[in-house]
C-alpha positions in Angstrom: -35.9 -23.7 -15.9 -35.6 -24.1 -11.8 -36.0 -28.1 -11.6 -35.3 -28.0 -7.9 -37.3 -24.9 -6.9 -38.7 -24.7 -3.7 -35.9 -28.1 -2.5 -32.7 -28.4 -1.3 -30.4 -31.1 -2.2 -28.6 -32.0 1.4 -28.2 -29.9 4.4 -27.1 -31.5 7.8 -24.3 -31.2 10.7 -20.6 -31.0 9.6 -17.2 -30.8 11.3 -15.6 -27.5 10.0 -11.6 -26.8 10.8 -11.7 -22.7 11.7 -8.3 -21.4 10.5 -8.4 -19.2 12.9 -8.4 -20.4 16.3 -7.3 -24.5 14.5 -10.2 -25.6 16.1 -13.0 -27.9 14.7 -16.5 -26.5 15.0 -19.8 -27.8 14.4 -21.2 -26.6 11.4 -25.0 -26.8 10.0 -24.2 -27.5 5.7 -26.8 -26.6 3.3 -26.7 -27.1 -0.2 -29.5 -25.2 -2.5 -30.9 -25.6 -5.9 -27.9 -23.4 -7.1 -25.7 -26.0 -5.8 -23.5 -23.3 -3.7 -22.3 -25.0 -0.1 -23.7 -22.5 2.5 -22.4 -23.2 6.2 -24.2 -21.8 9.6 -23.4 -21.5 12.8 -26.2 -24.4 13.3 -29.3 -25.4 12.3 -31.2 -22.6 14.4 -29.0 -19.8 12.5 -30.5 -21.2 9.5 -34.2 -21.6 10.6 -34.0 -18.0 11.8 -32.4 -16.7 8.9 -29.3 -15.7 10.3 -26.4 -14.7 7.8 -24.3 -17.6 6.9 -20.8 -18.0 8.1 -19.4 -19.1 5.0 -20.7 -19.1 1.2 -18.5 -21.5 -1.1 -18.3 -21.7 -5.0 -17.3 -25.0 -5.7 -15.9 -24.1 -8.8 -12.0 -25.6 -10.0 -12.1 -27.6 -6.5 -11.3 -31.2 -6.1 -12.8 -32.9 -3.3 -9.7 -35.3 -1.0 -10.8 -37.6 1.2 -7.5 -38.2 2.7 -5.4 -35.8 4.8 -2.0 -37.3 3.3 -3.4 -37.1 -0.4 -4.2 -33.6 1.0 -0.8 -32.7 2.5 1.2 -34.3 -0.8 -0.5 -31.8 -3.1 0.6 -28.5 -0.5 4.0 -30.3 -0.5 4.2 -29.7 -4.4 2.3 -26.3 -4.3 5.6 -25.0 -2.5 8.4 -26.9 -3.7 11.6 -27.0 -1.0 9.2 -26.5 1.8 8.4 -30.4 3.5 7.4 -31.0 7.0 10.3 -33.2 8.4 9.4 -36.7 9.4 8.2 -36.4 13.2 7.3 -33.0 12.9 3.1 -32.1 13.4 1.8 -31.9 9.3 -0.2 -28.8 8.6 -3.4 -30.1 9.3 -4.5 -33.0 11.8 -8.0 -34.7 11.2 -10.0 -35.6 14.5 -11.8 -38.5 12.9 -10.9 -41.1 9.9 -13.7 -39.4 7.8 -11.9 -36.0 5.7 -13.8 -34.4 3.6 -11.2 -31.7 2.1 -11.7 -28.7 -0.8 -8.7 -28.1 -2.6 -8.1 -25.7 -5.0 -4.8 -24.7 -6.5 -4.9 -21.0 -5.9 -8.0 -20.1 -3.9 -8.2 -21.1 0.1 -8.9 -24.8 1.1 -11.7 -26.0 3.4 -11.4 -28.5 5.9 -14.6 -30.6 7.0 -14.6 -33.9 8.6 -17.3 -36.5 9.3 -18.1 -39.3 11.7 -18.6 -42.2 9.6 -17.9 -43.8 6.7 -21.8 -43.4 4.8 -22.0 -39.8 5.9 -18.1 -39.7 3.9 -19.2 -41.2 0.8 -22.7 -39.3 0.9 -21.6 -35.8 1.8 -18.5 -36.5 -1.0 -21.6 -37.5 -3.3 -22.8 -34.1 -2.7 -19.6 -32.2 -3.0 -18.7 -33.1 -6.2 -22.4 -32.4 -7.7 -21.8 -29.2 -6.8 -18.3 -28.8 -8.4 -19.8 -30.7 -10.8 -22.7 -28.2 -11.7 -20.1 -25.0 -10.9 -17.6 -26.1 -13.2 -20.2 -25.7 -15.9 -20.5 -22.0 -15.0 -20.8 -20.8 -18.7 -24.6 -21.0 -19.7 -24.6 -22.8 -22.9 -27.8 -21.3 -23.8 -25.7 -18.5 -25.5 -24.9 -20.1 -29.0 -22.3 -17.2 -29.7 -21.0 -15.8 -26.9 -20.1 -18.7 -25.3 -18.0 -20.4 -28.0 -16.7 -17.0 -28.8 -15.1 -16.5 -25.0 -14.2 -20.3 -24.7 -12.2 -20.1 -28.2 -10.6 -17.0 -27.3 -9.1 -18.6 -24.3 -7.6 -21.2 -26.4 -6.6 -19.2 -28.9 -4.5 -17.0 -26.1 -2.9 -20.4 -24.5 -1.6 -21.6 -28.3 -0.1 -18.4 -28.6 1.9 -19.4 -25.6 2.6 -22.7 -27.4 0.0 -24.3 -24.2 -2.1 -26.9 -26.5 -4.0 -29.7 -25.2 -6.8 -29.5 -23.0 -6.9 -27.3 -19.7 -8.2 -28.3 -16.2 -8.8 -25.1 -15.1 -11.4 -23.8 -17.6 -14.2 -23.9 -15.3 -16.8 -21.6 -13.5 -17.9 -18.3 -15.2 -16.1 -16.3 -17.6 -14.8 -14.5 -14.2 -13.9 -17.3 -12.9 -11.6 -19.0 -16.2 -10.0 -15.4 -16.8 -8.8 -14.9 -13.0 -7.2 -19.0 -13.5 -5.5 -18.0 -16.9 -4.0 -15.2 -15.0 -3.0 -16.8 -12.2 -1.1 -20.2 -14.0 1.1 -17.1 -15.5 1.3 -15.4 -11.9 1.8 -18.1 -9.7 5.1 -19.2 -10.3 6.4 -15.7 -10.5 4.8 -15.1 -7.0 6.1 -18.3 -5.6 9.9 -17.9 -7.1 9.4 -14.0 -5.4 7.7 -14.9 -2.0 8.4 -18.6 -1.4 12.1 -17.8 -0.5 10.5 -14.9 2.5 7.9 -17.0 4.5 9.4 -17.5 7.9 8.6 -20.3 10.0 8.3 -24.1 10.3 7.6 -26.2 6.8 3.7 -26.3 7.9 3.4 -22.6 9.1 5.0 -21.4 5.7 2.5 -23.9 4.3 -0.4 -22.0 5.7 1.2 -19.0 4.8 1.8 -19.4 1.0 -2.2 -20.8 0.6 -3.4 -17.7 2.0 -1.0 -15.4 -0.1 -2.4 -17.3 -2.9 -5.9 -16.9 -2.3 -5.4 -13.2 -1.4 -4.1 -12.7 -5.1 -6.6 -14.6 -6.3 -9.5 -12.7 -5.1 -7.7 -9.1 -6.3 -7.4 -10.6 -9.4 -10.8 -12.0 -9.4 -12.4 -8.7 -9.0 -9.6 -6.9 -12.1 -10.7 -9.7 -14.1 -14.5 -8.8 -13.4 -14.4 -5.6 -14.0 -12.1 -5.4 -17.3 -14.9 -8.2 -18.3 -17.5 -6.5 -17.9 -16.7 -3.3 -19.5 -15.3 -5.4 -22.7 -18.8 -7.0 -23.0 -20.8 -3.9 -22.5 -18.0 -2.5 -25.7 -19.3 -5.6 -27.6 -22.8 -4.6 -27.1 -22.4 -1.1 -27.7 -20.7 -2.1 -31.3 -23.0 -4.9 -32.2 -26.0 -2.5 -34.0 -23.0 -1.2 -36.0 -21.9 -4.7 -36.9 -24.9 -6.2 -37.3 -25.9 -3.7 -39.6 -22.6 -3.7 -41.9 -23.4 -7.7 -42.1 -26.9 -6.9 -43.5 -25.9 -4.6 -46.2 -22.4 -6.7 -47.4 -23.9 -10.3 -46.4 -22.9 -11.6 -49.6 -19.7 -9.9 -50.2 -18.6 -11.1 -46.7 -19.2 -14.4 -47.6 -17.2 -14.2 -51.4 -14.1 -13.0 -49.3 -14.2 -16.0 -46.8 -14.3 -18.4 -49.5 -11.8 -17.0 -51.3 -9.5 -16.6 -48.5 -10.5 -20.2 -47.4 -9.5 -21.8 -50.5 -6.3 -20.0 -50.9 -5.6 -21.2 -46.9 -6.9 -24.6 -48.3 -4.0 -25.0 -50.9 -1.5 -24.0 -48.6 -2.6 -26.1 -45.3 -4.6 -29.1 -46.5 -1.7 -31.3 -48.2 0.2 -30.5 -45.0 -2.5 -31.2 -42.8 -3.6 -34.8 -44.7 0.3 -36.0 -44.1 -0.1 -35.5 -40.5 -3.3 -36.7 -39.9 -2.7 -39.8 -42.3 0.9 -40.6 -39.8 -0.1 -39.4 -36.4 -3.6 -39.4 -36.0 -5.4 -41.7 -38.0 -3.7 -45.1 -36.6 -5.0 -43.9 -33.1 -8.6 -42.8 -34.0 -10.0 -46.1 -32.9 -8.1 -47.0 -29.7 -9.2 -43.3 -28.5 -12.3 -44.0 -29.6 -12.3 -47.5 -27.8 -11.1 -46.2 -24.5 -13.9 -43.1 -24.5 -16.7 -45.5 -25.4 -16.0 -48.3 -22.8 -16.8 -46.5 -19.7 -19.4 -43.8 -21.2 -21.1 -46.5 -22.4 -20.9 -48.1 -18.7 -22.3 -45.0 -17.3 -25.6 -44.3 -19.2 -25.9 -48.4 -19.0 -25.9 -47.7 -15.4 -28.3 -44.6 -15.7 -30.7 -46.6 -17.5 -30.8 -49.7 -14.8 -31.0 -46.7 -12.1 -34.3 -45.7 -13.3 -35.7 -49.4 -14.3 -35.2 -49.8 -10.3 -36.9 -47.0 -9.6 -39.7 -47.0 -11.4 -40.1 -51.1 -10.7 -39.7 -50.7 -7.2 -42.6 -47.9 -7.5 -44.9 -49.6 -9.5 -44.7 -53.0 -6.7 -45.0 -50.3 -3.5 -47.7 -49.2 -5.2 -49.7 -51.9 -5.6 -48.6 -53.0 -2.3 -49.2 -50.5 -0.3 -52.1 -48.3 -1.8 -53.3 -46.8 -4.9 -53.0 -43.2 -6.2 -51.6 -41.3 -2.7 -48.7 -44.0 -2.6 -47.9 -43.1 -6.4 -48.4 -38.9 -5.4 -45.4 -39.8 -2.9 -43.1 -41.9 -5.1 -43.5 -39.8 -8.0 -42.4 -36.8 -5.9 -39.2 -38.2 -5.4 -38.8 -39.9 -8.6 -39.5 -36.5 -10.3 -35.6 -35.6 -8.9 -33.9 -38.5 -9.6 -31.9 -37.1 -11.8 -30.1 -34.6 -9.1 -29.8 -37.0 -6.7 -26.0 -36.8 -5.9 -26.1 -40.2 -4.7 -28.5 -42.1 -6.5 -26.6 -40.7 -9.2 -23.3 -41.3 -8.0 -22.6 -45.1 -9.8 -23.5 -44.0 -12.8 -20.4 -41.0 -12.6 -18.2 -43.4 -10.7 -18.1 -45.5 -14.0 -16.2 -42.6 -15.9 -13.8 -43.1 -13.1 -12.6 -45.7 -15.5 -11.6 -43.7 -18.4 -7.8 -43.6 -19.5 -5.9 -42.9 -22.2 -2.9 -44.4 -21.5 -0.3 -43.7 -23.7 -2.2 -41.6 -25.8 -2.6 -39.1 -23.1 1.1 -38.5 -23.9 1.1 -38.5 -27.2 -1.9 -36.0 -28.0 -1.0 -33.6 -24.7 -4.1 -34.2 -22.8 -3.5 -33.1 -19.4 -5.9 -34.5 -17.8 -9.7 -36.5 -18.4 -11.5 -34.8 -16.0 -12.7 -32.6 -18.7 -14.0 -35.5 -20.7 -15.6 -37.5 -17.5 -17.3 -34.4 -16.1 -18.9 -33.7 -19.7 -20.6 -37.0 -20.2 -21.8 -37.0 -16.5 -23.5 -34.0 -17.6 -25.0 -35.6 -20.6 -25.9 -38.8 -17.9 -28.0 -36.7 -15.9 -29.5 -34.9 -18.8 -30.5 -38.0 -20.0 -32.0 -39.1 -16.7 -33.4 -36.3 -16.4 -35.1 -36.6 -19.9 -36.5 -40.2 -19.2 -37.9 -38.7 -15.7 -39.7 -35.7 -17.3 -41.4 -38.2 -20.4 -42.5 -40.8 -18.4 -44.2 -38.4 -15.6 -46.0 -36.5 -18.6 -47.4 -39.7 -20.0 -47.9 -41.3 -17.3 -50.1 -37.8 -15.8 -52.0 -38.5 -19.0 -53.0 -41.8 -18.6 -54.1 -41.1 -14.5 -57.5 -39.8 -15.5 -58.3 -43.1 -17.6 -57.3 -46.1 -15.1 -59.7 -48.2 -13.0 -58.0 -50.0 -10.2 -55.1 -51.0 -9.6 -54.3 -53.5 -11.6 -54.5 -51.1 -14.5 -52.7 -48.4 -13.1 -49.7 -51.5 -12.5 -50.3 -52.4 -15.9 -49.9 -49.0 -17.6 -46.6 -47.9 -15.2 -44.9 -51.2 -17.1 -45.9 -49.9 -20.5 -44.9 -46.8 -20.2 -41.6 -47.5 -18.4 -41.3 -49.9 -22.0 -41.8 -47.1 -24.3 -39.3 -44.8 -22.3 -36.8 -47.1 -21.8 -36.5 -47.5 -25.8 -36.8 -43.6 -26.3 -33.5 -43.4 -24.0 -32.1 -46.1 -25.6 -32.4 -44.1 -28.9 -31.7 -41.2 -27.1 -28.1 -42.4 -25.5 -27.1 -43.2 -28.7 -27.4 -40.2 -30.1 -26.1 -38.2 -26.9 -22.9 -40.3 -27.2 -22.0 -40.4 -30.4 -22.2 -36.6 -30.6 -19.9 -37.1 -27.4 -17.3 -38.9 -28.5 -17.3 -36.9 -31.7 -16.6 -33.7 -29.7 -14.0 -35.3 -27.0 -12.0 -36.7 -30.6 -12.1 -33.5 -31.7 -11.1 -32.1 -28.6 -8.0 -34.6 -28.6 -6.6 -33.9 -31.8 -7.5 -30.2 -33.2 -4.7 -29.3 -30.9 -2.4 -32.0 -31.4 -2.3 -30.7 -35.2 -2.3 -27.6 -34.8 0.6 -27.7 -32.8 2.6 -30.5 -35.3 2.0 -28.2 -38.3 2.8 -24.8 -36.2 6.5 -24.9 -37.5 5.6 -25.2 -40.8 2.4 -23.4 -41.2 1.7 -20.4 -38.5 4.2 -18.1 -39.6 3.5 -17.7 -42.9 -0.8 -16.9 -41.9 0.0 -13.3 -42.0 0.4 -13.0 -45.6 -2.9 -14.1 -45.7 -4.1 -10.8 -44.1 -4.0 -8.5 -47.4 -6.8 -10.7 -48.8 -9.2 -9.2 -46.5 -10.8 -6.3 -47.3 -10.4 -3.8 -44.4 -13.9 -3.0 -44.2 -14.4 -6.9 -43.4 -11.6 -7.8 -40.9 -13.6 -7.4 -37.7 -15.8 -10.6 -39.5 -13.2 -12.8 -41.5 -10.1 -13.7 -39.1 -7.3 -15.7 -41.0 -6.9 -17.8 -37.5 -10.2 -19.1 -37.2 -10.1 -19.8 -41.3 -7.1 -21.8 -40.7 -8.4 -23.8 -38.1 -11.3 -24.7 -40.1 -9.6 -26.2 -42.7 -7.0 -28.5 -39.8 -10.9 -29.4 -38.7 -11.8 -30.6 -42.1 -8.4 -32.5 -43.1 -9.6 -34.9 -39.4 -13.3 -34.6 -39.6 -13.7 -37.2 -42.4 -12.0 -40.2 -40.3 -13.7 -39.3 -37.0 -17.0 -39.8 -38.4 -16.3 -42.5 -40.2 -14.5 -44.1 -36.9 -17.9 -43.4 -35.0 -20.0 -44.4 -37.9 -18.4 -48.1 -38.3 -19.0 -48.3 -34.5 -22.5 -47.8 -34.3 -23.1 -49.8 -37.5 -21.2 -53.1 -35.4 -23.9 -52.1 -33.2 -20.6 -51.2 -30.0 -21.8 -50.6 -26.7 -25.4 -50.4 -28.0 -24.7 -47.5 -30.1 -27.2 -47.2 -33.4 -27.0 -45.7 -36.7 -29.2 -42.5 -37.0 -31.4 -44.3 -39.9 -32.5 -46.9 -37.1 -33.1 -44.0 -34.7 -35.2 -42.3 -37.1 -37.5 -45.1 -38.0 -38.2 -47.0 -35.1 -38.1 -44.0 -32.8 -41.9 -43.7 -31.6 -43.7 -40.6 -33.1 -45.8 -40.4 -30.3 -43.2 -39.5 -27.9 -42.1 -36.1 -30.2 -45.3 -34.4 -29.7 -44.7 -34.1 -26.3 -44.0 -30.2 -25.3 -41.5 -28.9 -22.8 -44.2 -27.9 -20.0 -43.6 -26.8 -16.7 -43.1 -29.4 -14.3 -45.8 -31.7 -12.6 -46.8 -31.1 -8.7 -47.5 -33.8 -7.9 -48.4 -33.2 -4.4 -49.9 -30.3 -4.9 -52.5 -31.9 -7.5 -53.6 -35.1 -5.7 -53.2 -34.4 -2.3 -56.4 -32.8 -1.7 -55.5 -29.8 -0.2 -58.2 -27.6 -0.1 -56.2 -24.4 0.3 -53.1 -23.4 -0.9 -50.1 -23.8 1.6 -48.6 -19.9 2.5 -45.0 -19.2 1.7 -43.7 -19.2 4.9 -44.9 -22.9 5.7 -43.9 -23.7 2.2 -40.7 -22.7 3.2 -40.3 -24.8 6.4 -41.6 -27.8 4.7 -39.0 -27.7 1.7 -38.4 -30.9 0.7 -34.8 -32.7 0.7 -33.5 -34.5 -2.4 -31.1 -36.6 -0.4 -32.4 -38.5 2.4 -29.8 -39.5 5.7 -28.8 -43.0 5.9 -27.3 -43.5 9.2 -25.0 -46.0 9.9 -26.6 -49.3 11.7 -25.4 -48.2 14.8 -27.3 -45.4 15.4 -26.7 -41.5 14.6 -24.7 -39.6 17.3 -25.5 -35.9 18.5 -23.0 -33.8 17.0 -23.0 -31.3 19.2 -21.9 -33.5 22.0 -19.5 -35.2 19.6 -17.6 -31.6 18.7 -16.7 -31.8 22.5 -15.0 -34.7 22.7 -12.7 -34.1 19.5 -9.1 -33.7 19.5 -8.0 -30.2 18.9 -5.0 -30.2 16.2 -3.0 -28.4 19.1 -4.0 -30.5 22.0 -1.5 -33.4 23.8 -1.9 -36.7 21.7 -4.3 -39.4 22.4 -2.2 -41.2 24.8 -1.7 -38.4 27.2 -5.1 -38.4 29.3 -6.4 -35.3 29.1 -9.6 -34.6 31.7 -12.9 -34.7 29.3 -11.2 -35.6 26.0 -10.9 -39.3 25.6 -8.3 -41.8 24.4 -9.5 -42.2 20.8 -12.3 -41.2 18.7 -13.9 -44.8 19.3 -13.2 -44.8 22.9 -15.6 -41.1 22.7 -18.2 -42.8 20.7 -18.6 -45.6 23.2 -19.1 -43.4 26.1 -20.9 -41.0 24.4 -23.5 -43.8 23.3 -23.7 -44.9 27.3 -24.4 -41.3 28.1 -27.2 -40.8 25.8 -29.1 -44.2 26.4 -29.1 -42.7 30.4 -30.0 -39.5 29.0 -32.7 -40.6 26.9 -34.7 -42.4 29.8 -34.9 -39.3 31.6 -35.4 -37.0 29.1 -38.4 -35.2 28.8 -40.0 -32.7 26.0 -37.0 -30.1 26.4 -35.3 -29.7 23.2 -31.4 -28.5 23.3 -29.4 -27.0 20.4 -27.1 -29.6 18.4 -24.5 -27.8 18.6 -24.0 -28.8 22.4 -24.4 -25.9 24.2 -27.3 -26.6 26.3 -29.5 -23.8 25.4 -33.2 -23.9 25.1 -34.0 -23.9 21.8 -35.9 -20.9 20.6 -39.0 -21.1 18.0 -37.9 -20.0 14.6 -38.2 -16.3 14.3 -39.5 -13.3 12.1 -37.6 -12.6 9.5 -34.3 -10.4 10.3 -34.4 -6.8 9.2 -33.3 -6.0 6.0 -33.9 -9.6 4.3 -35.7 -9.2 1.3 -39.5 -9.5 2.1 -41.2 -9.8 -1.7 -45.1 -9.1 -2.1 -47.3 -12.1 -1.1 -48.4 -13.4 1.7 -45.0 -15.2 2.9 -41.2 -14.6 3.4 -38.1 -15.6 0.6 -34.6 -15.8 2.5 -32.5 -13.0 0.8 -30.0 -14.1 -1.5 -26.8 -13.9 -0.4 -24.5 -11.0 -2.2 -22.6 -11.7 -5.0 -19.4 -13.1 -3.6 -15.3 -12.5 -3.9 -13.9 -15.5 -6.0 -12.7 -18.9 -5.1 -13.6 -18.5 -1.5 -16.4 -17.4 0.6 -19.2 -16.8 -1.9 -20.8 -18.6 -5.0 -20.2 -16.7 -8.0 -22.6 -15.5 -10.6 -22.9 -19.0 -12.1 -24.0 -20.7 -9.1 -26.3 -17.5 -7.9 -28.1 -17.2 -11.2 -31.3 -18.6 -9.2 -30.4 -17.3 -5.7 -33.6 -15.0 -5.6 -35.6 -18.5 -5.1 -35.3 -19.5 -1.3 -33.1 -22.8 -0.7 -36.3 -24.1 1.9 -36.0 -25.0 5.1 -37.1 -28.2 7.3 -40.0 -28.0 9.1 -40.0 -27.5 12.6 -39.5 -31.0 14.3 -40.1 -32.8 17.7 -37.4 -32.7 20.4 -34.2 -35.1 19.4 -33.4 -38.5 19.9 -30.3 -40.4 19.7 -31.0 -42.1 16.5 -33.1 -39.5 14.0 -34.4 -38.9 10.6 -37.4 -38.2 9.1 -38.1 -39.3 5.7 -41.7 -39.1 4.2 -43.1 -37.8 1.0 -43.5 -34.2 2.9 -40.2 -33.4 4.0 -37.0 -35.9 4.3 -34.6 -33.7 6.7 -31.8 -35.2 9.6 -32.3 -35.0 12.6 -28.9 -35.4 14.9 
């Protein structure tokens, strides 16, 4: 249920822009199993504990990694309000490496990096965690859940919005407050847009934090008018549920009545349509969804085949079963590895329906790319879970090497097939769905004009006593699903049976599938560490908690890491004089500042001794992690859990219910390390943690 308890999935040094003062800071980033993005003042405010300076719920973001694809989306935000050319923009980054959070109602955050790999890897990162946030509504809950999310359709029809919607993301909290606010916003901008005062980028700055003021108050009206209609649903439900028992059967005789007199009217209708506006299209949909899905899980599948080969010839390289203990440890979280991970999602990159994205209203793919992403790591996941529980079972029966070689390659075999099954199976459910998706609402809104206004008569076929259970909308789309249904599984049938993109039909599935690999039962996952290592006693809390292992390992660039506390000090403040006016103790470029700041630290380094500084460059001694601080939450045992942090306001400076379902587990920490050198990272089987 927690796969990455006890680890977090990055944490390092990151340039922050502060609002406030418009001045970059050094900032120490960690990410935790609940993917929220928690910011301290540096690394020691973390070790000690130390409230966070900013919680973020990725949720509805999109991460920029350019400040003028930045500055071209506030331009549209407040249309008639552009920076004139010459004129300072809004925001000035201090290096070529943004990393930007946009969101189109809530505040924006500003980070910045000093290299390219750190770019791509902390961006890897960022959009996991949108990634995991956006899919804020536990699907777990087999009624609720469809329930809310076809409710929110059902409310944009109404206001003739088909097609799919970007913004139905995060928690049920979350999608309410973004329904509201595309209704609100352009009343608020067409009311306050014509008041700001000030230049093009002040009014800029301005309008984003009017916007993200709104947003929060309508954040916590939408929570609270949420909550209270769930807790009236549960309240009604033993009355329900216990009408349902007693008139089961005649419940059902009225749908199907009132389903086949729906039937009659909508289903010639609803044929025409299909057979003229949808049907011609089925396959070039279906083409343009299969090519880079396919692409992706493709690439998911070679992922792990590297991994586990590149295991399996360490290991009989370098040692026997303690080599495997370490490997497997990082194998066993492959699957949320951001960037690992991250050429597998990059290959849905490639999905586009052009011209049909037109035609059928879809606003945008991101809903479609960031579903089968899911289902990649799912599957990843899957394959990493079956092959450490076989290959667990077949530890206790190896001699040697050579056999323990042998028996990684035949179990990689058998779980390579399994996914290929598997895959098939996960897509072709897919690409039913995202068809589905594509054109339910492209009929329904063709046979609106002809069809919705004459539902109501419908409504004296119910009996009265029934109407909370039969709803003449939901019968009616049921039978626009059935007039399309037919062709889509045909169109995804005929693919698998030409064998496309190395889909199978189910019959193959089910009789070549290995039987073996069914009995296996969901158990909790494998220590590995914990098991082999020999450890006599077991390791207290608090250490446990230092120790807490990293998913993503730092790469630095060839040239060597540099010190970011030293580094904050030599960048260019957004208000300061431009490079070419010397300035005493700020260079003449970013580069120029590297170069020297290299030269400084190589003399530094030769006459360093044990004293340890804090990165963030102010030259204090750095003091042993402390006690916990009063008030954290100290549970029973014989360590410490870091508090979770409290439920936050939306869109801003807090991860919201979704992303704090698991915040009572501790996010880890790095162990304590030794004093800092120029070029540092750590990365072993016990803890894999940056060093700067």
């Amino acid at each position: 249920q927690v796969p990455l308890e006890d680890h977090v999935i990055y944490s390092g040094n990151i340039f922050q822009y502060i609002e406030e003062n418009k001045k970059w800071r050094n900032r120490f980033c960690v990410v935790p199993h609940n993917y929220g993005l928690v910011l301290y003042e540096n690394k020691l405010a973390y070790e000690r504990e130390l409230p966070p300076r900013v919680l973020v719920n990725s949720a509805g973001y999109k991460i920029l990694t350019s400040v003028e694809q930045y500055l071209e989306l506030v331009n549209s935000s407040l249309p008639g309000v552009t920076p004139k050319s010459g004129h300072s923009p809004m925001l000035k980054c201090p290096t070529d490496f943004p990393l930007i959070l946009w969101h189109p109602y809530a505040r924006h955050y500003y980070f910045c990096v000093m290299t390219g790999k750190e770019q791509e890897r902390w961006r890897a990162v960022f959009q996991d965690c949108v990634r995991h946030c956006n899919n804020g509504i536990s699907e777990d809950s087999r009624v609720e859940a469809p329930a809310f999310t076809d409710a929110i359709r059902m409310y944009r029809q109404s206001k003739e919005q088909y097609g799919t919607w970007d913004m139905l993301c995060g928690n049920e909290t979350q999608v309410l407050s973004n329904l509201v606010m595309e209704e609100l916003l352009p009343e608020l901008r067409s009311t306050i847009g014509p008041r700001l005062k000030g230049k093009a980028p002040e009014r800029q700055r301005t309008w984003i934090q009017v916007s993200d003021a709104v947003y929060r108050m309508v954040y916590e009206l939408a929570k609270a008018q949420y909550d209270a209609a769930v807790a009236r649903c549960e309240q009604e439900r033993p009355q329900l549920e216990s009408t349902i028992r007693t008139d089961m059967d005649q419940i059902i005789t009225s749908k199907e009545h009132l389903a086949s007199k729906i039937r009659a009217f909508v289903l010639p209708k609803a044929e025409v349509c299909v057979r003229n506006h949808v049907q011609p299209y089925i396959s070039s949909i279906l083409e343009a969804l299969m090519t880079p899905t396919s692409q992706g899980f493709a690439e998911a599948r070679e992922v792990f085949f590297k991994e586990v080969t590149d295991m399996n010839m360490n290991v009989v390289n370098e040692g026997g079963l303690e080599k495997l203990v370490e490997y497997m440890e990082k194998l066993s979280h492959l699957a949320f590895h951001p960037v690992k991970m991250q050429s597998c999602y990059e290959k849905m990159d490639q999905l586009k329906l052009e011209g049909l994205q037109q035609r059928f209203d879809v606003s945008s793919t991101s809903v479609f790319k960031q579903r089968a992403q899911i289902h990649m790591r799912q599957q990843m996941d899957d394959a990493v879970y079956t092959f450490e529980t076989l290959l667990h079972q077949e530890l206790g029966k190896l001699q040697g090497k050579d056999d323990l070689c042998k028996s990684i390659q035949r179990i990689l075999e058998r779980v390579l097939k399994k996914f290929d099954y598997d895959s098939s199976t996960v897509r072709k459910k897919f690409f039913r769905e995202a068809l589905l998706q594509i054109t339910i609402p492209f009929l329904l809104k063709k046979l609106a004009p002809t069809c919705k206004g004459e539902l109501a008569r419908f409504q004296e076929l119910i009996f009265e006593d029934f109407a909370s259970f039969i709803l003449v909308e939901n019968t009616y789309e049921e039978v626009v699903l059935q007039s399309v249904m037919k062709d889509i599984m045909q169109a995804v049938k005929e693919a698998a049976v030409q064998r496309k993109h190395n889909l199978y039909r189910d019959s193959m599935v089910m009789h070549n599938s290995d039987p073996n690999l069914h009995l296996l039962g969901e158990g909790p996952a494998i220590d590995w560490s914990e098991e082999y290592s020999g450890q006599p006693e077991a390791e207290p809390a608090a250490d446990r908690r230092r120790r807490a292992k990293q998913v993503v390992s730092v790469i630095q660039d060839d040239e060597g890491a540099l010190p970011y506390g030293v580094v904050a000090e030599a960048l260019l403040q957004p208000g300061s004089p431009e490079p070419e006016e010397a300035q005493p103790g700020v260079p003449p470029s970013p580069r120029g500042a590297v170069r020297e700041i290299r030269e400084a630290l190589a003399q530094e380094s030769l006459g360093a001794g044990a004293e340890e500084r804090l990165t963030n460059g102010s030259g204090t001694q750095r003091a042993a992690p402390a006690s916990p601080v009063p008030g954290a939450e100290v549970p029973s045992g014989a360590g410490t859990r870091r508090a979770a942090p409290a439920p936050p306001v939306p869109g801003a400076e807090g991860p919201s219910a979704a992303c704090h379902q698991r915040g009572d587990i501790e996010p880890g920490e790095p162990e304590e390390r030794s004093p800092p050198r120029a070029r540092g990272t750590t990365e072993s089987g016990e803890e894999v943690q940056t060093e700067f």
